[in-house]
Residue frames relative to the residue before (quaternion, step in Angstrom):
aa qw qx qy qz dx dy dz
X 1.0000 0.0000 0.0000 0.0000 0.00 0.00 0.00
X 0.3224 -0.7404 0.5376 0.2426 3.52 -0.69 1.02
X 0.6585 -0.4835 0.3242 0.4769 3.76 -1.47 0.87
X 0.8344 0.4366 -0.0728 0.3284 4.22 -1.08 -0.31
X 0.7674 0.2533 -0.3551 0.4700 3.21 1.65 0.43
X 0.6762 -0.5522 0.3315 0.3577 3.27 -1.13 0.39
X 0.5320 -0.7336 0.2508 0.3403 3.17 -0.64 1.52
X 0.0396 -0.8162 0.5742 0.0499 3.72 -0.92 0.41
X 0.4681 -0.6783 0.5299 0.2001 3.73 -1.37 0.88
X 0.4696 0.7294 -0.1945 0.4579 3.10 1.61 0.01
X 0.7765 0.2847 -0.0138 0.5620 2.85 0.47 -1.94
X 0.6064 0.6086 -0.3919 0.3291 3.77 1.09 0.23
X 0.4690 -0.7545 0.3718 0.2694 3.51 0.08 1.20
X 0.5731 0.5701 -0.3219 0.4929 3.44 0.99 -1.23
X 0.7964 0.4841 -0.1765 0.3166 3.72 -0.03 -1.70
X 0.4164 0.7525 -0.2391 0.4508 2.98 1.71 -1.05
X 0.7213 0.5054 -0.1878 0.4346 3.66 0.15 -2.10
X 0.8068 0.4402 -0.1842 0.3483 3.12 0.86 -2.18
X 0.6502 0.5307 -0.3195 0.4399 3.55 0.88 -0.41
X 0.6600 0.5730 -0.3408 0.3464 3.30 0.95 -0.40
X 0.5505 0.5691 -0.2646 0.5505 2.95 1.92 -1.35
X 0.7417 0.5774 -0.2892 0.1812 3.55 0.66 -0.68
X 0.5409 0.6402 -0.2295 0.4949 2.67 2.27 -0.85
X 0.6569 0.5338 -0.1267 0.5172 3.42 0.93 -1.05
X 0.4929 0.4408 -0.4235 0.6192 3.71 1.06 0.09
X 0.5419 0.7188 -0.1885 0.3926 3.16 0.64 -1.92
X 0.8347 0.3947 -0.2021 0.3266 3.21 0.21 -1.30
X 0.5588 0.6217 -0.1265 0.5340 3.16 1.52 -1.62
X 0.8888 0.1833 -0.3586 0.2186 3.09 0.11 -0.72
X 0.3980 0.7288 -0.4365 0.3464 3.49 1.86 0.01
X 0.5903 0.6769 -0.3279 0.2929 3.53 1.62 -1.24
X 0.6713 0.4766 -0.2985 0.4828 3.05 1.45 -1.89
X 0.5453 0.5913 -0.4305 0.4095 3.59 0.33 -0.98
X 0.6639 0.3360 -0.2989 0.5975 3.91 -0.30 -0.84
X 0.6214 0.5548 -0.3992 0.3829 3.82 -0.34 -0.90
X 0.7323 0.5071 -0.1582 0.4260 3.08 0.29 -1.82
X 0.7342 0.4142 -0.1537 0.5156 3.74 0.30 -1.55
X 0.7261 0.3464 -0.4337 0.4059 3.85 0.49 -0.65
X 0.4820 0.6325 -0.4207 0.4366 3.90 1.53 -0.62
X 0.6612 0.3841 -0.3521 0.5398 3.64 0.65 -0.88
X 0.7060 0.4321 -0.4773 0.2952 3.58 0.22 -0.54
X 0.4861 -0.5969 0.4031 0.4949 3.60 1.54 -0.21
X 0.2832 0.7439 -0.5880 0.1436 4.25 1.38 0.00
X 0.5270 -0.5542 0.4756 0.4347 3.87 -1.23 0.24
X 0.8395 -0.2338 0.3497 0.3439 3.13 -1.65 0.14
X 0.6848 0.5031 -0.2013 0.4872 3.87 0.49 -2.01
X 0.7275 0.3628 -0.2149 0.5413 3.64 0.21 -1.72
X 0.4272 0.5253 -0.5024 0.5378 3.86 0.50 -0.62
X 0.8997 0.1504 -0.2174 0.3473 3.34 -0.77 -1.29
X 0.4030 0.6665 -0.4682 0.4173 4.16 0.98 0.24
X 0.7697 0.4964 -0.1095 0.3862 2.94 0.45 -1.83
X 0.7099 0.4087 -0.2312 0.5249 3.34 1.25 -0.98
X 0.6994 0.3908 -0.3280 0.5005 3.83 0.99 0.49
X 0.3413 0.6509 -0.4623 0.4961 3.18 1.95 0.49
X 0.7208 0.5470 -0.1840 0.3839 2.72 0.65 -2.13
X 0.8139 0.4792 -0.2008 0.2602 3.53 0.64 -0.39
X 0.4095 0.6193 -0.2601 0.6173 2.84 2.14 -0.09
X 0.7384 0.5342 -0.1094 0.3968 3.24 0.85 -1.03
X 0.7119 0.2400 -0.1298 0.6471 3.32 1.72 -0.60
X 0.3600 0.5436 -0.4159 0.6340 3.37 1.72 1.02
X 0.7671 0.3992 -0.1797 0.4689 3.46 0.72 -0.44
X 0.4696 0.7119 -0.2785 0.4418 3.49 1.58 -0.67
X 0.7176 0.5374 0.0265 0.4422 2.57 0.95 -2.28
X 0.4575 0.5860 -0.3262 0.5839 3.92 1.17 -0.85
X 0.8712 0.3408 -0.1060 0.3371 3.10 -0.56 -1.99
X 0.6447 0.1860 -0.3978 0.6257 4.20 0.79 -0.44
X 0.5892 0.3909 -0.6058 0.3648 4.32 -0.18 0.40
X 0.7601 0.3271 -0.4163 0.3767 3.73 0.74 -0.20
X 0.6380 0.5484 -0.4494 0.3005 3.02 0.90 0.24
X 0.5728 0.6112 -0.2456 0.4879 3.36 1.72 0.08
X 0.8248 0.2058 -0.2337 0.4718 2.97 1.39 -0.20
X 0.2296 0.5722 -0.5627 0.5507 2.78 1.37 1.31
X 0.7238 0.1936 -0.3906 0.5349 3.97 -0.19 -0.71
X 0.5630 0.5306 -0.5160 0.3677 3.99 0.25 -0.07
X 0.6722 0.5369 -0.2544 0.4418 3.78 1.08 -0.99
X 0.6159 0.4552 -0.2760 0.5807 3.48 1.49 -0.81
X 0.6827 0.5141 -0.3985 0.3329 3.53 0.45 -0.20
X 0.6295 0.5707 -0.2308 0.4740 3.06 1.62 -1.05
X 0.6609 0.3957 -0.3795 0.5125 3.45 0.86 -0.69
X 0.6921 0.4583 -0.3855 0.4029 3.97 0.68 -0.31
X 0.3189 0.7354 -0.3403 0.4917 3.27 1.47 0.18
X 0.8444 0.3029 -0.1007 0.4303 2.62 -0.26 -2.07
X 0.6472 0.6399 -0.3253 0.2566 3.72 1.15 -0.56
X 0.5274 0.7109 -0.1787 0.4295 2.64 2.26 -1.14
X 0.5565 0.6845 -0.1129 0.4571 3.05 1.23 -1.06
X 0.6933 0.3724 -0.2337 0.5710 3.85 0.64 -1.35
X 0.8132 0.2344 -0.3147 0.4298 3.65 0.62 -0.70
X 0.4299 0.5452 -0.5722 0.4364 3.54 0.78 1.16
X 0.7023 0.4566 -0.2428 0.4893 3.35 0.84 -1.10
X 0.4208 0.6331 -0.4355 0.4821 3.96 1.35 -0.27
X 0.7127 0.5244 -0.1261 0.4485 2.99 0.11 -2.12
X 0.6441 0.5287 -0.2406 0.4977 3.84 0.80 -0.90
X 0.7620 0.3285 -0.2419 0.5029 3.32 0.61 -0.97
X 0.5812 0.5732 -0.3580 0.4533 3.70 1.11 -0.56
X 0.6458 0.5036 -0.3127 0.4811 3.46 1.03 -1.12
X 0.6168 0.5234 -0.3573 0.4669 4.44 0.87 -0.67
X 0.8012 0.3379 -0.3358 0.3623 3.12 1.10 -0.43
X 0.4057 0.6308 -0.3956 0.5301 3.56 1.55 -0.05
X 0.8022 0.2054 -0.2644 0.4944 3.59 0.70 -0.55
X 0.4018 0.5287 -0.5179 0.5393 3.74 1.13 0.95
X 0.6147 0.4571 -0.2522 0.5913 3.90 0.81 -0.86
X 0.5910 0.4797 -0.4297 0.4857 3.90 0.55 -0.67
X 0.7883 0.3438 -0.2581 0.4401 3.52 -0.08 -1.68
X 0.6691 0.4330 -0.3654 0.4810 3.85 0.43 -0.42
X 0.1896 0.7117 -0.6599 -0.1485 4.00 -0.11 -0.07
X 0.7204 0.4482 -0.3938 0.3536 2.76 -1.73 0.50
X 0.3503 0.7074 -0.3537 0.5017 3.70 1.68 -0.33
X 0.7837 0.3329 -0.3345 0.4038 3.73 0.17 -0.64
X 0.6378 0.5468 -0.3013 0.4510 3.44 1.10 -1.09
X 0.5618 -0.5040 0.5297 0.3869 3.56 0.93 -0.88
X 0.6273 0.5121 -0.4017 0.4276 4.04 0.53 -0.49
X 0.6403 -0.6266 0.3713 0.2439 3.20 -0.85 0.79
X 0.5669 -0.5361 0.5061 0.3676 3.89 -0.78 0.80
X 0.4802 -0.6456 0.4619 0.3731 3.20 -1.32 0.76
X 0.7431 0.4375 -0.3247 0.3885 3.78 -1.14 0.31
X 0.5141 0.6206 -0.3329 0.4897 3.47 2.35 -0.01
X 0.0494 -0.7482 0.6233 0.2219 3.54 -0.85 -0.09
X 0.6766 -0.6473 0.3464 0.0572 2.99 -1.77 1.64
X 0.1181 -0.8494 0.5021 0.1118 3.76 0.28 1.65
């Protein structure tokens, strides 16, 4: 995700890959599953092969709907992360300058640092 846009499960390269892969597992294995269970059940050939491209649509969709839903709390984590981060490095940079204002007195008021003379 690039800095300034609004996070997206989309636009995440990673989540992207994984969801596809997930769908396509997903998909397969709803096929085998039906296949498998209507062969034991003794279904014909035709309904055998219906049922088993139900079944896969259906565990194509399974498979869709719980990968986004993981990488939806994976995408929120990352951005609370990354937020966690900015207000360490804030707080860091706020804190270098409190001790730039410490070691200099007289810096805030305007009066010269000690060892300065007054133009």
């Amino acid at each position: 995700m690039s800095e300034g846009t609004t996070p997206s499960i989309a636009a995440h390269p990673r989540a992207r890959e994984q969801i596809r892969r997930a769908k396509g597992w997903g998909g397969l294995a709803g096929f085998g599953l039906v296949a498998l269970f209507s062969h034991s059940a003794g279904v014909p050939l035709a309904d055998l092969a219906l049922r088993a491209i139900v079944g896969g649509s259906i565990g194509w969709l399974v498979a869709w709907i719980v990968a986004l839903q993981v990488w939806r709390q994976l995408t929120i984590a990352e951005v609370r992360k990354r937020e966690r981060e900015w207000l360490r490095e804030r707080a860091g940079a706020a804190g270098e300058l409190e001790q730039t204002a410490i070691m200099k007195p007289g810096a805030e008021s305007g009066a010269p640092a000690e060892g300065q003379a007054a133009t």
